[in-house]
Every structure is written in structure tokens, then in C-alpha cells.
C-alpha positions in Angstrom: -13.0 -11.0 2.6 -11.3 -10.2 -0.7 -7.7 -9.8 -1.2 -5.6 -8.5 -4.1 -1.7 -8.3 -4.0 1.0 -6.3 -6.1 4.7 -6.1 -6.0 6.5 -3.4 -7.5 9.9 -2.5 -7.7 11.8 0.4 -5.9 14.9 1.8 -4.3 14.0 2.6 -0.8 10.7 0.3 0.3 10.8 1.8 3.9 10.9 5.3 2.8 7.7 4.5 0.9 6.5 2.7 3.9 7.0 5.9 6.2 5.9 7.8 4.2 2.2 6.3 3.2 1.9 5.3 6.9 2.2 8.8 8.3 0.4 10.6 5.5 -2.7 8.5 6.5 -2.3 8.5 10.1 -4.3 11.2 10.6 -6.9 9.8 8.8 -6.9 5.7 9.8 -5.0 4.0 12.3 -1.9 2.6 11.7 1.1 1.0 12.6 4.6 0.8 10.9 8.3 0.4 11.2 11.1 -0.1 8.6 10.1 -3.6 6.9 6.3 -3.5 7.3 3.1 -1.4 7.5 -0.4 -1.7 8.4 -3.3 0.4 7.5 -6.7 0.3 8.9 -8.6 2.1 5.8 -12.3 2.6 6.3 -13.4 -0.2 3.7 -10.9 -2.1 4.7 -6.8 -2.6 5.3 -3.7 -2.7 3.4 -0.5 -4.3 4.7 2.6 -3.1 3.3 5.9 -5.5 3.6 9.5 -4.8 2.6 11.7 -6.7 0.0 15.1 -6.7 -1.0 14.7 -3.7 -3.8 10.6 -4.5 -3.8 7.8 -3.1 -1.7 4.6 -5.6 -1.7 1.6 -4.1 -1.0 -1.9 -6.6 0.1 -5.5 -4.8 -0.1 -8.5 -6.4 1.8 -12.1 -5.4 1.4 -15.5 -7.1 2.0 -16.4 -6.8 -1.7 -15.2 -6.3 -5.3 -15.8 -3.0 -5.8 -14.5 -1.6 -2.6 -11.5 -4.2 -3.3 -11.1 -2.1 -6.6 -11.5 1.0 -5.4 -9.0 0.3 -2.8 -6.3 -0.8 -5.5 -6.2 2.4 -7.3 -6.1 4.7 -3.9 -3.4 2.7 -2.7 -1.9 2.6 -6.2 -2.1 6.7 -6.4 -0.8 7.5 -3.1 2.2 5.1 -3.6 3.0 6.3 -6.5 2.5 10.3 -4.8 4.8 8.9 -1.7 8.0 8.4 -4.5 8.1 11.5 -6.7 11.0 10.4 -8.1 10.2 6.6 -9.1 7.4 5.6 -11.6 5.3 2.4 -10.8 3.2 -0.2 -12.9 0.7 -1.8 -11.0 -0.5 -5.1 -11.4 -2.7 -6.1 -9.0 -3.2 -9.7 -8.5 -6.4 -11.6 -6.6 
């Protein structure tokens, strides 16, 4: 299993964490309070944890290229989830 991790800074962590959580529920199963969520994505997870002004964000997938894949979805719909923030990712494996 490959991993990557990225920390980025925000306002309001749980707000993004609601937010991504229940816009993919439909989709994948997840779970999710205030300080952390979980994401069962179809090539493979993402846990989301709450910092003090941070929101870290951990991809999984069997491979590379799902593994990058995964990064920018995650990355997009983060950054869709706080339309008034702006986010630089970088990912780190």
C-alpha cells in the first residue's frame, strides 16, 4: 500500500471535514465527526485529521498512479469544500 500525506492551513478544519465527508457519502462509505474523517474511496481511502488551524489529509492506494490520481481528487474537492480559502498542496510520500 502507498501512502502520501499533506497538511495545509485553514480556518475551520471541521467545517472542511463535514463538508468532504457528506459530499462523498453518497458515493463511498464514510465516517466522520469534528476532529477526524475517514473515506473509503474506491481505489482506496483518505483519512482526514484536525489540527490547531491545520487540516492533514493521508491518501492510500495499491499503486502509484492511483496514489496520484487520488491526490489531485482529494486536492480538488478540498479546495471546492472552502470557497473562501485558497490551498497549496504539497503532497508528501
Amino acid at each position: 500500500m502507498h501512502s502520501s500525506t499533506v497538511q495545509i492551513d485553514t480556518s475551520n478544519p471541521s467545517r472542511l471535514i463535514r463538508r468532504l465527508c457528506k459530499h462523498w457519502s453518497h458515493k463511498f462509505e464514510v465516517s466522520f465527526d469534528d476532529q477526524q474523517g475517514s473515506i473509503a474511496l474506491g481505489a482506496g481511502k483518505c483519512q482526514l485529521k484536525a489540527g490547531e488551524g491545520s487540516l492533514r489529509a493521508e491518501v492510500q492506494a495499491e499503486d502509484e498512479v492511483q496514489l496520484e490520481r487520488l491526490e489531485t481528487v482529494v486536492a480538488d474537492h478540498l479546495q471546492r469544500m472552502a470557497s473562501d480559502e485558497t490551498f497549496t498542496f504539497d503532497w508528501r510520500r
